[in-house]
MDAnalysis code that builds the backbone (N, CA, C; Angstrom):
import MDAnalysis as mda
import numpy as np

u = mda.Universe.empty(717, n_residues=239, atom_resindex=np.repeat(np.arange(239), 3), trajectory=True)
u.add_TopologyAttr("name", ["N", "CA", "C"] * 239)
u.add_TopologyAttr("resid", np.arange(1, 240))
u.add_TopologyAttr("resname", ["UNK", "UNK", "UNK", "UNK", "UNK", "UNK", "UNK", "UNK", "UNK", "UNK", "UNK", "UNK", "UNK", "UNK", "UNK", "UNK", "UNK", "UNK", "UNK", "UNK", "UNK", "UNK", "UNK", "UNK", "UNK", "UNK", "UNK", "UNK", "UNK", "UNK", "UNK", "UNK", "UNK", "UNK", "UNK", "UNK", "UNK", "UNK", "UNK", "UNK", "UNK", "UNK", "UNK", "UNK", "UNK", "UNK", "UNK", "UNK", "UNK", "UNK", "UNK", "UNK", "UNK", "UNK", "UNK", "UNK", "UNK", "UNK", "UNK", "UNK", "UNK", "UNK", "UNK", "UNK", "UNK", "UNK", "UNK", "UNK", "UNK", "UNK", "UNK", "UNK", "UNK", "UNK", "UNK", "UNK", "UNK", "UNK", "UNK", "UNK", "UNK", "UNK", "UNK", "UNK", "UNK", "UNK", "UNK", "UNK", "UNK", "UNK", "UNK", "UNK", "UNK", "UNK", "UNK", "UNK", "UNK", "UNK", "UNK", "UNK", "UNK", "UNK", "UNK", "UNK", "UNK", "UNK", "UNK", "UNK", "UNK", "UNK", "UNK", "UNK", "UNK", "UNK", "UNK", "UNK", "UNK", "UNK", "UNK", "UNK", "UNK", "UNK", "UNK", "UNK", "UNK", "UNK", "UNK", "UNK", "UNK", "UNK", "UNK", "UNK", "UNK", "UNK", "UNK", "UNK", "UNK", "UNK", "UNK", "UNK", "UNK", "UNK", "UNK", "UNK", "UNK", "UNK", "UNK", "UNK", "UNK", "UNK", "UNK", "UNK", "UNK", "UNK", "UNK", "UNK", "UNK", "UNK", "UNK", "UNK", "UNK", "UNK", "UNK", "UNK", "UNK", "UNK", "UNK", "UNK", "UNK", "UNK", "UNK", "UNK", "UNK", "UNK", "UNK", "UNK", "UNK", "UNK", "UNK", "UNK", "UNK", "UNK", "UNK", "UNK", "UNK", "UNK", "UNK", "UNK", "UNK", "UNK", "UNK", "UNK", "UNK", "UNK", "UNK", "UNK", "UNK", "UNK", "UNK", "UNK", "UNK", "UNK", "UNK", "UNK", "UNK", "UNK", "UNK", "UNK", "UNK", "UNK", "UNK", "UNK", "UNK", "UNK", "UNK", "UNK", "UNK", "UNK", "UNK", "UNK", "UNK", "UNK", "UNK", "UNK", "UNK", "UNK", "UNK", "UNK", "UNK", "UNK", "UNK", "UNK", "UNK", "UNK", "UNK", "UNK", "UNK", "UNK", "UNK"])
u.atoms.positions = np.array([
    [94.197, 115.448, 52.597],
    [95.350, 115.121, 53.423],
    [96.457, 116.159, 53.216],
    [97.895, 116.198, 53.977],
    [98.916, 116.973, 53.927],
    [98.888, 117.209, 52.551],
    [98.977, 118.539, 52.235],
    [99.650, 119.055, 50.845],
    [99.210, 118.073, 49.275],
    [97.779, 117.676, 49.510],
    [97.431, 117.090, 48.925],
    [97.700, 115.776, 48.227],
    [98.606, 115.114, 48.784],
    [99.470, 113.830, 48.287],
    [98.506, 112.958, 48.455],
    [97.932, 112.743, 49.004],
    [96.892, 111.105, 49.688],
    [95.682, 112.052, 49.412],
    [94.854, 111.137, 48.652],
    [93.233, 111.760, 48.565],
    [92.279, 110.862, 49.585],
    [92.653, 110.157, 50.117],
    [91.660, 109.328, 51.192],
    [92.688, 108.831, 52.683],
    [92.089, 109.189, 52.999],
    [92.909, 108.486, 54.767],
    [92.401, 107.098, 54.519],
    [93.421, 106.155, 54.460],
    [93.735, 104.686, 53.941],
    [92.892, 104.272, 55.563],
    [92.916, 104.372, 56.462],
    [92.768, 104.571, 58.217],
    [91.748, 104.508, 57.753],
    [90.584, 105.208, 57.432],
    [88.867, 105.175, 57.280],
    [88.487, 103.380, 57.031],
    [89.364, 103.321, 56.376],
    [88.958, 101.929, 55.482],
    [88.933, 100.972, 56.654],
    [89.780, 100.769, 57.771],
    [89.808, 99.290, 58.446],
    [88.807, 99.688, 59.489],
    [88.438, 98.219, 59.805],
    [87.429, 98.573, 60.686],
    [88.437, 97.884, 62.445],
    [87.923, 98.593, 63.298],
    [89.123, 98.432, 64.455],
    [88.152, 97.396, 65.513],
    [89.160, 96.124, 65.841],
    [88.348, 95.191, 66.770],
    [87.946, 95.815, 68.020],
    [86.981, 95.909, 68.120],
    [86.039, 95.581, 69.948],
    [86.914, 95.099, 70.788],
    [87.364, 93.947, 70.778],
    [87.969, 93.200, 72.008],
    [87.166, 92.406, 72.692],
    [87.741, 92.153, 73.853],
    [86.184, 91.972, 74.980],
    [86.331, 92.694, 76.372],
    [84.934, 92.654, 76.541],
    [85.352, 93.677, 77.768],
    [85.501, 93.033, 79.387],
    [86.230, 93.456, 79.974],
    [86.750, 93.363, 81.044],
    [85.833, 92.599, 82.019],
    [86.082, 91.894, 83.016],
    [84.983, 91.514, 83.982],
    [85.219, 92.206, 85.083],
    [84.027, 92.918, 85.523],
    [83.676, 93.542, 86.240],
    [84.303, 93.403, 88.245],
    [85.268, 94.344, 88.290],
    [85.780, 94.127, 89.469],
    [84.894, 94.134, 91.011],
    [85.139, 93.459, 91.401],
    [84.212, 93.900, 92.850],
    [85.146, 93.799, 94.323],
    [84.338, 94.273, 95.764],
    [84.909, 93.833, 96.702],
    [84.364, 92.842, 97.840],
    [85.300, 92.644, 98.245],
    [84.554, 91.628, 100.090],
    [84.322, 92.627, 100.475],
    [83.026, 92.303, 101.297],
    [82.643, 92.944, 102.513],
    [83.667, 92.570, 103.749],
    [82.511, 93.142, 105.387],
    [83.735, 92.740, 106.204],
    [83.632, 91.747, 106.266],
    [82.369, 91.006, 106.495],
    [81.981, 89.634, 106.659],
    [82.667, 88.451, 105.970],
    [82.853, 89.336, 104.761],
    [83.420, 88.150, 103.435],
    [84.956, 87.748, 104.174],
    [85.215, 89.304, 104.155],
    [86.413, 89.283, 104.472],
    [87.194, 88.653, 105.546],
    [86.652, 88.847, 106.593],
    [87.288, 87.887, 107.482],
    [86.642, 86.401, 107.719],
    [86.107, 86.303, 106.858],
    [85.446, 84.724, 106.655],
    [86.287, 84.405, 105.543],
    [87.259, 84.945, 104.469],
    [88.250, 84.704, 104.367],
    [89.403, 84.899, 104.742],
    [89.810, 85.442, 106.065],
    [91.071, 85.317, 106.284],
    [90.945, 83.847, 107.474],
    [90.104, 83.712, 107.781],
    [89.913, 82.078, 108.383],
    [89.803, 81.054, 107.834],
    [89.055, 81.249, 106.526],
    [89.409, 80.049, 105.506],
    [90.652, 79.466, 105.211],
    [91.199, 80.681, 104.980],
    [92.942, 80.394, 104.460],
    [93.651, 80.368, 105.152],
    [93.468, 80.289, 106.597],
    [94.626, 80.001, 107.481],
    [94.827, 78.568, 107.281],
    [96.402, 78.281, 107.201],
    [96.844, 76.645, 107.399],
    [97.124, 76.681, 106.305],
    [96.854, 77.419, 105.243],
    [96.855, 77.002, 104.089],
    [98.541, 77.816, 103.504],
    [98.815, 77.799, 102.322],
    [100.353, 78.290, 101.584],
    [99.948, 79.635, 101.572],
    [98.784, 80.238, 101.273],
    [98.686, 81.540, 100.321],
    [97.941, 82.193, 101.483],
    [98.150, 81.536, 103.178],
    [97.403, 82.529, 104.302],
    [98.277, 84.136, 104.071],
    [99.852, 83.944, 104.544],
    [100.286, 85.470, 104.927],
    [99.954, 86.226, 103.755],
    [99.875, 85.655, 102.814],
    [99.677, 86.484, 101.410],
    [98.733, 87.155, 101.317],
    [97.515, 86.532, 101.787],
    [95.938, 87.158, 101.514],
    [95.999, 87.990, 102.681],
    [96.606, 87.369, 104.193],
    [96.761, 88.545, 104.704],
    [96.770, 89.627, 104.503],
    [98.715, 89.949, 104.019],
    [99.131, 91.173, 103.599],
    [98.562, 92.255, 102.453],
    [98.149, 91.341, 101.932],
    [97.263, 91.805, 100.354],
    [96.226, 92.342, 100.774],
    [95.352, 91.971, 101.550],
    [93.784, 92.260, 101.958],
    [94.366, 93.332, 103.109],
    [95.040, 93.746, 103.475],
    [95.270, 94.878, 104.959],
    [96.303, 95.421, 104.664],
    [96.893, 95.664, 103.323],
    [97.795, 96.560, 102.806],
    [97.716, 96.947, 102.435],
    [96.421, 96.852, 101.204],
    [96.273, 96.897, 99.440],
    [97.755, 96.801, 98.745],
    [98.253, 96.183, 99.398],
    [99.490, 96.042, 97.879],
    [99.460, 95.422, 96.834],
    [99.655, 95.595, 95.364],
    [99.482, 95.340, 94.443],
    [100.150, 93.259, 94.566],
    [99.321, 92.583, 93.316],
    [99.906, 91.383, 93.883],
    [101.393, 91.273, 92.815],
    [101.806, 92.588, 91.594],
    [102.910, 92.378, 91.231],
    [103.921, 92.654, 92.170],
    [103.618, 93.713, 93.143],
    [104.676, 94.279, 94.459],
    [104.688, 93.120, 95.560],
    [103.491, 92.596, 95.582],
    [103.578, 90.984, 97.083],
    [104.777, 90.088, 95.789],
    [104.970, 89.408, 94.873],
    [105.369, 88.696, 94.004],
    [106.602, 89.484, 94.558],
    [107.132, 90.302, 94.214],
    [108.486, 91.151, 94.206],
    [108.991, 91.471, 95.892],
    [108.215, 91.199, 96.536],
    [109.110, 91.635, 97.773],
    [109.795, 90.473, 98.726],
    [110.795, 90.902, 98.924],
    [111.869, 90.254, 99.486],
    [111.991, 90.476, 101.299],
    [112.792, 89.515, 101.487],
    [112.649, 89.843, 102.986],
    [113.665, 90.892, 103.929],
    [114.604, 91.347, 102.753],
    [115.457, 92.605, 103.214],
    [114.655, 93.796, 102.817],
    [113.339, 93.633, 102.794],
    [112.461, 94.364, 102.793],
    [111.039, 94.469, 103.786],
    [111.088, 93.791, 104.802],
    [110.659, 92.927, 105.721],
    [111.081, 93.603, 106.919],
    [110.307, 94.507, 107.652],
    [110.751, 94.925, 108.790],
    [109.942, 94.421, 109.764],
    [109.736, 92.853, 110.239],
    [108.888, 92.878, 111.477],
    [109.156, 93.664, 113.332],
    [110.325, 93.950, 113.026],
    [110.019, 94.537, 114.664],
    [110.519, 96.304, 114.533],
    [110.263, 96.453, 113.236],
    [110.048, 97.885, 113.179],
    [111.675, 98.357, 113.492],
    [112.188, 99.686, 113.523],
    [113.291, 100.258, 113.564],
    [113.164, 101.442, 114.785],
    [112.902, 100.716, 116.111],
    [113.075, 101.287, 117.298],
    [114.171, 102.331, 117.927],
    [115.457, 102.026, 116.534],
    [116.443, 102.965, 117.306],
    [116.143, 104.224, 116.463],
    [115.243, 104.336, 115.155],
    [115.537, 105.450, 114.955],
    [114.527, 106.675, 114.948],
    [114.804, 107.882, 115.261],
    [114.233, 108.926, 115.808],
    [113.603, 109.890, 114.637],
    [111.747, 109.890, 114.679],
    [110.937, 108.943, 115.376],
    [111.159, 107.597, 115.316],
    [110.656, 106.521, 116.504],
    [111.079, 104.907, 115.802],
    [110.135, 104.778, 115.228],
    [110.340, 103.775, 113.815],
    [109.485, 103.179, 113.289],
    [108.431, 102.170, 113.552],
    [107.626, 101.714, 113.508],
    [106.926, 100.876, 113.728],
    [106.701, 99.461, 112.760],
    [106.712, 98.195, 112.915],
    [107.104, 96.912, 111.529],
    [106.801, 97.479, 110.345],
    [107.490, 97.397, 109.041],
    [106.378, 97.765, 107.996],
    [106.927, 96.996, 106.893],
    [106.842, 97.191, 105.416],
    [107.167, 96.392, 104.304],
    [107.702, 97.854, 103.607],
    [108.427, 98.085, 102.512],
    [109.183, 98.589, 101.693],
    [108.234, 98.220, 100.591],
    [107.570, 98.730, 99.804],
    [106.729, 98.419, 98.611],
    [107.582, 98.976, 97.819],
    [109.318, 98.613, 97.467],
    [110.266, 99.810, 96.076],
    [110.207, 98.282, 94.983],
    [109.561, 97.558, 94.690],
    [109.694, 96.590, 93.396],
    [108.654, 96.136, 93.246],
    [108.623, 95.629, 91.787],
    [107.304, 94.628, 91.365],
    [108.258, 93.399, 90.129],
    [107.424, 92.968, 89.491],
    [107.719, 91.835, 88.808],
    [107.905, 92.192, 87.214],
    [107.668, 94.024, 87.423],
    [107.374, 94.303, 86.467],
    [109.230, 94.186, 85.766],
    [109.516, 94.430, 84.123],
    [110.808, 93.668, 83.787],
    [111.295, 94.486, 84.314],
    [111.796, 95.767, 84.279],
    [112.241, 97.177, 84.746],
    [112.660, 96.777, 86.398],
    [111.937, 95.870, 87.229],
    [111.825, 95.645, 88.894],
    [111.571, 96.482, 89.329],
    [110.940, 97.683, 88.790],
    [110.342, 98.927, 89.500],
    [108.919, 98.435, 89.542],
    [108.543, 99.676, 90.488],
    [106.728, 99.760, 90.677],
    [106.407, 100.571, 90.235],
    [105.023, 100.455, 89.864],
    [104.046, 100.431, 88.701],
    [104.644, 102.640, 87.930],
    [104.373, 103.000, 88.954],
    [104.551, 104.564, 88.956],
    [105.527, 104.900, 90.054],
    [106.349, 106.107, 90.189],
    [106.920, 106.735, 90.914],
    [106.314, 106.506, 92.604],
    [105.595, 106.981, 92.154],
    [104.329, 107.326, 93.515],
    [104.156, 105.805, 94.474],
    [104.431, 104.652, 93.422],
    [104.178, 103.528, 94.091],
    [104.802, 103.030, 94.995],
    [106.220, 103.653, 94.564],
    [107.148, 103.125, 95.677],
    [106.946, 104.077, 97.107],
    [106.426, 103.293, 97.882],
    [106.033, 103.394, 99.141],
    [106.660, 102.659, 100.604],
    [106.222, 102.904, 101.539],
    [106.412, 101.963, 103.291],
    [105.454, 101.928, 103.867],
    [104.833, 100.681, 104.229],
    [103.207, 100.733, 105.195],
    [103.974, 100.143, 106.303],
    [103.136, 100.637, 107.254],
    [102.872, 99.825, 108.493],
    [102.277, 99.041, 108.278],
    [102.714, 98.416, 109.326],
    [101.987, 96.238, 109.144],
    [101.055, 96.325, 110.295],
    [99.658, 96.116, 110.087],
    [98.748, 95.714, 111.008],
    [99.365, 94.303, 111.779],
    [98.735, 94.201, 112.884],
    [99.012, 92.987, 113.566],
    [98.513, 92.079, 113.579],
    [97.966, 91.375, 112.282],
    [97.753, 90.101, 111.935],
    [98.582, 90.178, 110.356],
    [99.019, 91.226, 110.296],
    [99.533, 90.892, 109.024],
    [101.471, 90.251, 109.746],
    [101.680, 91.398, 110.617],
    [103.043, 90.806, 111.127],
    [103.245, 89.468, 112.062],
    [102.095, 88.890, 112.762],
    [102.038, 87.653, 112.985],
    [101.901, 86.543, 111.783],
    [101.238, 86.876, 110.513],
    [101.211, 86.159, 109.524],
    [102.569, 85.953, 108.982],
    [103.203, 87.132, 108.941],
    [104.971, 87.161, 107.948],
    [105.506, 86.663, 108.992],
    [105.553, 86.350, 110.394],
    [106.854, 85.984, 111.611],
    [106.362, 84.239, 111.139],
    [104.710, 84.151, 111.356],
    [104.948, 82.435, 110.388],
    [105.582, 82.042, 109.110],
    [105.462, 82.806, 108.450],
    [105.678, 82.802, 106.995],
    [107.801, 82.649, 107.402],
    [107.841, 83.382, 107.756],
    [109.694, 83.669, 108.095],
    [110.182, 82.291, 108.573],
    [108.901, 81.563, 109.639],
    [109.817, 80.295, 110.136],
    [109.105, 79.399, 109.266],
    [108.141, 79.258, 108.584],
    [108.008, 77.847, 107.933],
    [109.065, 77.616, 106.740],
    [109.243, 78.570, 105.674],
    [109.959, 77.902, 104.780],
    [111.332, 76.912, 104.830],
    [111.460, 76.881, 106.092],
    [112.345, 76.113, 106.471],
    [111.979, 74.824, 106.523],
    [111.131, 74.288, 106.222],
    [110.412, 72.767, 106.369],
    [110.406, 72.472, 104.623],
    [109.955, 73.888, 103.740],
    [109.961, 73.655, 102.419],
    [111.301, 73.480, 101.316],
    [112.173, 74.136, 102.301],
    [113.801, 73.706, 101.987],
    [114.242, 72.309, 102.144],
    [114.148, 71.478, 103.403],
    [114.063, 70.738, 103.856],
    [113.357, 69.446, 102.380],
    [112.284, 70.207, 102.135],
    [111.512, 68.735, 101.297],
    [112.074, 69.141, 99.934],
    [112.629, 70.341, 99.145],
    [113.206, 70.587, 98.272],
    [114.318, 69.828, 98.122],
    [115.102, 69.667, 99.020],
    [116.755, 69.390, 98.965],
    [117.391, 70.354, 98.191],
    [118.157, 70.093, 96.836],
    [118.775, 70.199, 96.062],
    [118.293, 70.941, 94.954],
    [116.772, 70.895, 94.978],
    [116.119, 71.451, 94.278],
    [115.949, 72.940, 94.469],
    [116.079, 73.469, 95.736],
    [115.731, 74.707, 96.387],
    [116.534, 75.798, 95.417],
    [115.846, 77.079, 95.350],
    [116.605, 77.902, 94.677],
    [116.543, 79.281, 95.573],
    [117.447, 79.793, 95.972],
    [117.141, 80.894, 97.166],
    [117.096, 81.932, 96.471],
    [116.284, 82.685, 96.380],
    [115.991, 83.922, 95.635],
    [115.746, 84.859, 96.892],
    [115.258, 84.930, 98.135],
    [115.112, 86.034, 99.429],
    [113.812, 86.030, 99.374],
    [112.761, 85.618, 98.863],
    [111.277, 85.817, 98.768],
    [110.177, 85.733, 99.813],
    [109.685, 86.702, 99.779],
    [108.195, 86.489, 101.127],
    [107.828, 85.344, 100.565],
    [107.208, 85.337, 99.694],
    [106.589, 84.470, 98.675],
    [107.052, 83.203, 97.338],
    [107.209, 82.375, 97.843],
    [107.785, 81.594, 96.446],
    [106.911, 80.411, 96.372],
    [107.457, 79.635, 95.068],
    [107.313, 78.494, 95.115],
    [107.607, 77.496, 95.921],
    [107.322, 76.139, 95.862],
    [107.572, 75.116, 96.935],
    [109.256, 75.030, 96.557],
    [109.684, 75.289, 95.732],
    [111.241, 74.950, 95.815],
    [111.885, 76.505, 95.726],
    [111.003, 77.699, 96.518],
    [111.635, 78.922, 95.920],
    [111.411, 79.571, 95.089],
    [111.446, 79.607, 93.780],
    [110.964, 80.454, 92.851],
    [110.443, 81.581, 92.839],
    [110.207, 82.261, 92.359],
    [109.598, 83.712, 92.089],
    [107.739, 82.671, 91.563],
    [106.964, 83.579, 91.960],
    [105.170, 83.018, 91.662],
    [105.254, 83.749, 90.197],
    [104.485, 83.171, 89.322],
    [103.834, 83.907, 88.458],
    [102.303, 83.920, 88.776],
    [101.623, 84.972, 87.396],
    [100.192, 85.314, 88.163],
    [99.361, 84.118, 88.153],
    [99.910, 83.353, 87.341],
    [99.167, 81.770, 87.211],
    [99.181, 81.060, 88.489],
    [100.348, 81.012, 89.134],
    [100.435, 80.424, 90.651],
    [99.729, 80.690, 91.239],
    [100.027, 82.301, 91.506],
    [99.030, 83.248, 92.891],
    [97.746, 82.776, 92.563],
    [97.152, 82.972, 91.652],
    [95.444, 82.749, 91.581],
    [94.991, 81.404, 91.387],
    [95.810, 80.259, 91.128],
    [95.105, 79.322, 91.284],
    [95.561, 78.534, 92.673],
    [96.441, 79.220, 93.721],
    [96.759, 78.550, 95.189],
    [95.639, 80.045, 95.508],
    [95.649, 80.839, 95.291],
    [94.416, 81.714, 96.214],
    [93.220, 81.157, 96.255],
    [92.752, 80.605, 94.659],
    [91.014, 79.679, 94.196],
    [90.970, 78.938, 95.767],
    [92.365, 78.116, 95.735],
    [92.022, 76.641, 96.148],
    [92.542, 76.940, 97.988],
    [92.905, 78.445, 98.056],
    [92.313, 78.935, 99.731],
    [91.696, 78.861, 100.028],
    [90.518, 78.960, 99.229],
    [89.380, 80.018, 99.418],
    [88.066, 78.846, 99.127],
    [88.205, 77.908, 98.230],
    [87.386, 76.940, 98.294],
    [86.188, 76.125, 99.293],
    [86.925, 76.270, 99.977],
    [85.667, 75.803, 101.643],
    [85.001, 77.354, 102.150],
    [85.663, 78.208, 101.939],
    [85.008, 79.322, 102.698],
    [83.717, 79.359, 102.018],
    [82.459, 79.828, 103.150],
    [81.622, 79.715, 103.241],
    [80.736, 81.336, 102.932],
    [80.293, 80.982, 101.988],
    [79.567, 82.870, 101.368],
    [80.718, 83.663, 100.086],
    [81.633, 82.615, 100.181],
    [82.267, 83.076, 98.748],
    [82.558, 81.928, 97.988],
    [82.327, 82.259, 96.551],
    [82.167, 81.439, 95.367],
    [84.108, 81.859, 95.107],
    [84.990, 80.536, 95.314],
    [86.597, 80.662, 94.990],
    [86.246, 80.978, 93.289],
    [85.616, 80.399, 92.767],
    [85.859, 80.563, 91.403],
    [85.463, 82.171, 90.512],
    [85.039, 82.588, 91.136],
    [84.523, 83.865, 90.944],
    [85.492, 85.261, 91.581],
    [86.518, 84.979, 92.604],
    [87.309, 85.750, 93.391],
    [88.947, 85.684, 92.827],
    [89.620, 86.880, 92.165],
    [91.107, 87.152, 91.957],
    [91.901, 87.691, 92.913],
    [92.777, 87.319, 93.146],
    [94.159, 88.024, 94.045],
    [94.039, 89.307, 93.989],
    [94.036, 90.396, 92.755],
    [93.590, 91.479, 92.605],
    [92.887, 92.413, 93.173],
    [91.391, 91.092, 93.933],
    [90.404, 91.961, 93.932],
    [90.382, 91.955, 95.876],
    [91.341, 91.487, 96.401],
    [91.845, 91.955, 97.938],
    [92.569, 93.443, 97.730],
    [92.943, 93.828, 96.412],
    [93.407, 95.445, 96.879],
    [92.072, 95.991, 96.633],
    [90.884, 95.874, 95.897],
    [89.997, 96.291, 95.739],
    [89.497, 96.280, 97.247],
    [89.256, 95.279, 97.611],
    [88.273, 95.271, 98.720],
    [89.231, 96.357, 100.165],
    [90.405, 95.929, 100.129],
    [91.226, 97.258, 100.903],
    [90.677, 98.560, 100.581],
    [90.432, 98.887, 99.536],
    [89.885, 100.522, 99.330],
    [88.566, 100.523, 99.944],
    [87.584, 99.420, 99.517],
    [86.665, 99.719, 100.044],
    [86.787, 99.727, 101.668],
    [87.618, 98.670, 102.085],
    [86.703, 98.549, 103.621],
    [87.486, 100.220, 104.188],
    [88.607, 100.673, 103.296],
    [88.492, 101.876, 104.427],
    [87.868, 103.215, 103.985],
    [87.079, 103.040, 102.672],
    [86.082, 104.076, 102.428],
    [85.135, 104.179, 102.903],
    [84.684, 102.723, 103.535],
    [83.522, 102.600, 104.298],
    [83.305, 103.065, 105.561],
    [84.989, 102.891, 106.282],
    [85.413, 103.469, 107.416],
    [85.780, 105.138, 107.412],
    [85.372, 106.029, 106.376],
    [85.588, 106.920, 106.302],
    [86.578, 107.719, 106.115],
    [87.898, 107.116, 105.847],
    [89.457, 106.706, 105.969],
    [89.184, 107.865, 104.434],
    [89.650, 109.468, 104.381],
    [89.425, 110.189, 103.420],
    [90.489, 109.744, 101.900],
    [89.643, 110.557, 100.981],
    [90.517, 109.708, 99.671],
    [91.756, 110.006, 99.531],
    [92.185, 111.272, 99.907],
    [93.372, 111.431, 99.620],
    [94.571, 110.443, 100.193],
    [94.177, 109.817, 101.410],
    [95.015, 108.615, 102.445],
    [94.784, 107.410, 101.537],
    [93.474, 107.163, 101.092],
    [93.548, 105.355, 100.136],
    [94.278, 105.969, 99.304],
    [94.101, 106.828, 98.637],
    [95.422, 107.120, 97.198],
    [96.759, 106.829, 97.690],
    [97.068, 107.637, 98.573],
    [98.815, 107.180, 99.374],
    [98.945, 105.895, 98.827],
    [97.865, 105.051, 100.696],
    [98.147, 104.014, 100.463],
    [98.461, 102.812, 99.465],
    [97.304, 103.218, 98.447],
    [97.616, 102.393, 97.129],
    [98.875, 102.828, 96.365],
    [99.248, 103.507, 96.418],
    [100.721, 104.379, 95.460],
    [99.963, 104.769, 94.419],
    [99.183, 105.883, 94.317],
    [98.229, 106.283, 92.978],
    [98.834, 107.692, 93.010],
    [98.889, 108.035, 91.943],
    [99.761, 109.629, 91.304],
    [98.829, 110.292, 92.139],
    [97.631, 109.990, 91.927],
    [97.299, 111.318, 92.444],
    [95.592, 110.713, 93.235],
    [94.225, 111.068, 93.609],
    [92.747, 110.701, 93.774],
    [92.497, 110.576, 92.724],
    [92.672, 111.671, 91.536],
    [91.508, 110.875, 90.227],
    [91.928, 109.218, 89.629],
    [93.855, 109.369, 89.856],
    [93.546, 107.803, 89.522],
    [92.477, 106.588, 90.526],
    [92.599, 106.724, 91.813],
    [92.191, 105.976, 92.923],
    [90.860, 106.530, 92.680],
    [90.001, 107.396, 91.771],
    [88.753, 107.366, 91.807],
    [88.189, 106.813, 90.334],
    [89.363, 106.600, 89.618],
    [88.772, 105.791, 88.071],
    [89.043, 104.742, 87.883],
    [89.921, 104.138, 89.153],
    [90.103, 103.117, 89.255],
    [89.052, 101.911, 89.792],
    [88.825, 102.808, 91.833],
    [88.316, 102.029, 92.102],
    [86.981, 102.790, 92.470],
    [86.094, 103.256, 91.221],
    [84.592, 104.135, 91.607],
    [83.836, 103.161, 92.038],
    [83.937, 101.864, 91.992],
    [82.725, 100.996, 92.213],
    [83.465, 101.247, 93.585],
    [84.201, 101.346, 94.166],
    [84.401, 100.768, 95.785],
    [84.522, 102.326, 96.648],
    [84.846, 102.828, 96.050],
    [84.604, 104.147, 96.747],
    [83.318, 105.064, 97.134],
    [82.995, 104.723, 98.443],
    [82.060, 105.891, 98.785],
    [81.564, 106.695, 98.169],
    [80.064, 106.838, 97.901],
    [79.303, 107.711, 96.692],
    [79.131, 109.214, 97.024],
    [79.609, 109.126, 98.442],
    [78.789, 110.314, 99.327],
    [79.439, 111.003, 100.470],
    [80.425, 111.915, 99.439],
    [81.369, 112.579, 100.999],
    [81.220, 113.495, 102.150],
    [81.203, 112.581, 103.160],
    [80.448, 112.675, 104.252],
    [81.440, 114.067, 104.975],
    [82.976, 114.024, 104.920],
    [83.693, 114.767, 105.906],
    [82.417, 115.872, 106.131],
    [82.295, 116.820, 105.466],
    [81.857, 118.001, 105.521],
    [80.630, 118.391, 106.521],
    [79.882, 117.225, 106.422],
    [78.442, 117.445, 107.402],
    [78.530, 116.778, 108.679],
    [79.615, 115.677, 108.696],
    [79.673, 114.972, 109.848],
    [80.667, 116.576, 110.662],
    [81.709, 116.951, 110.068],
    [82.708, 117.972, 111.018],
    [81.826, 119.279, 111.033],
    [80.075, 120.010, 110.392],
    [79.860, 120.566, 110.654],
    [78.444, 120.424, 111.581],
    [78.311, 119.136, 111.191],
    [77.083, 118.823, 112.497],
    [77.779, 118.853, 114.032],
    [79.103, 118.585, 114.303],
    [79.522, 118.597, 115.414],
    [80.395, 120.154, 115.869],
    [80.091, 121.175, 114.771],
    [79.964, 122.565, 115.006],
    [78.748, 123.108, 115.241],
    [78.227, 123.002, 114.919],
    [77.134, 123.524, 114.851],
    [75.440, 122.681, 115.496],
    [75.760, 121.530, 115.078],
    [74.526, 120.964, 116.056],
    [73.575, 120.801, 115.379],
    [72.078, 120.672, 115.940],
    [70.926, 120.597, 115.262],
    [70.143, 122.236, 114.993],
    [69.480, 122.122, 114.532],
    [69.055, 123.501, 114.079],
    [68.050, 124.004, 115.560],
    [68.609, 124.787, 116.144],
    [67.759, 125.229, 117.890],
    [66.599, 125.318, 117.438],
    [66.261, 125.914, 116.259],
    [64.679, 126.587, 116.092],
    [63.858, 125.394, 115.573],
    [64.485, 123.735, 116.104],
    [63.432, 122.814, 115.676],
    [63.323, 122.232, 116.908],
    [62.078, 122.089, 117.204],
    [61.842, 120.675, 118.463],
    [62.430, 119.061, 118.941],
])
């Protein structure tokens, strides 16, 4: 050791726990997928799985966003106009920042996700209503029945009990989580190149969005032969 003071690294001696290891992330297909976004309609946690499943937003950034963050009819006056989108600048994390720099982002809102939030905008008004006194206004896409901020305990056990009747998925086997997963996949599948799912997810850079999500990402990058088969063609000198 340094300058001979310590004759044994004391460190050799402990032995360091294993842990356990992680369970294995996966995604919906399309099938799954929109056989759950019909399950969960009617239900508390529909706009959520919505937005989550056709955003990939993280579910600490859905937990954290507010509705002065909430652009459903987009910002038409300004030049270019915008089109609806969400502000992804917070999470739940203590700091109220997101996850990395990079995370803080703006998506456009598909159009079942902005018909989902224009319901979401007029029901809580029925949940105020049965609160009374109890209500706590915090600005939330997402809260509890009296308001509140969700913890991850909430989200996943009102997502289980979405998802319960749907038919070809096991609720007990499926996390809130694993709708940003399945977002990467369905647009790797669609050919949607990596550098755009990285954006979208707020990832520093592709190698995170490829060590993240390698099980869901495309094994086999196609750009190259699909944009030179349509240069070039089939080979003339074959029949």
């Amino acid at each position: 050791m340094a300058r001979d003071k310590v004759k044994r690294n004391v460190v050799e001696l402990c032995s360091v726990p294993q842990g356990q290891s992680g369970r294995p992330s996966k995604a919906l297909t399309f099938a799954q997928a929109e056989a759950v976004l019909r399950g969960a309609e009617g239900t508390s946690m529909y706009a959520y799985i919505v937005v989550a499943l056709l955003t990939g937003a993280r579910t600490e950034e859905l937990r954290a966003l507010t509705w002065d963050h909430v652009f459903l009819k987009g910002r038409p006056d300004l030049v270019p106009p915008q089109p609806p989108h969400i502000a992804v600048w917070r999470s739940v994390r203590r700091s109220g920042d997101t996850k990395t720099r990079k995370s803080r982002r703006t998506l456009a809102l598909p159009s079942r996700c902005i018909d989902a939030l224009w319901r979401q905008y007029e029901d809580p008004g029925w949940d105020r209503l049965a609160a009374g006194d109890e209500w706590e206004e915090h600005g939330l896409v997402f809260s509890s029945a009296i308001g509140k901020p969700l913890d991850a305990a909430n989200v996943r056990r009102a997502f289980r009990q979405a998802l319960k009747d749907v038919e070809g998925v096991d609720a007990a086997e499926w996390t809130p989580r694993e709708l940003r997963h399945s977002f990467v996949s369905l647009l790797s599948d669609r050919g949607v190149p990596l550098e755009e799912i990285s954006r979208l997810v707020g990832h520093s850079g592709t190698a995170v969005t490829e060590e993240v999500y390698r099980k869901q990402i495309r094994p086999v990058i196609q750009t190259g032969a699909v944009v030179m088969d349509g240069i070039f063609g089939a080979d003339p000198r074959k029949p």
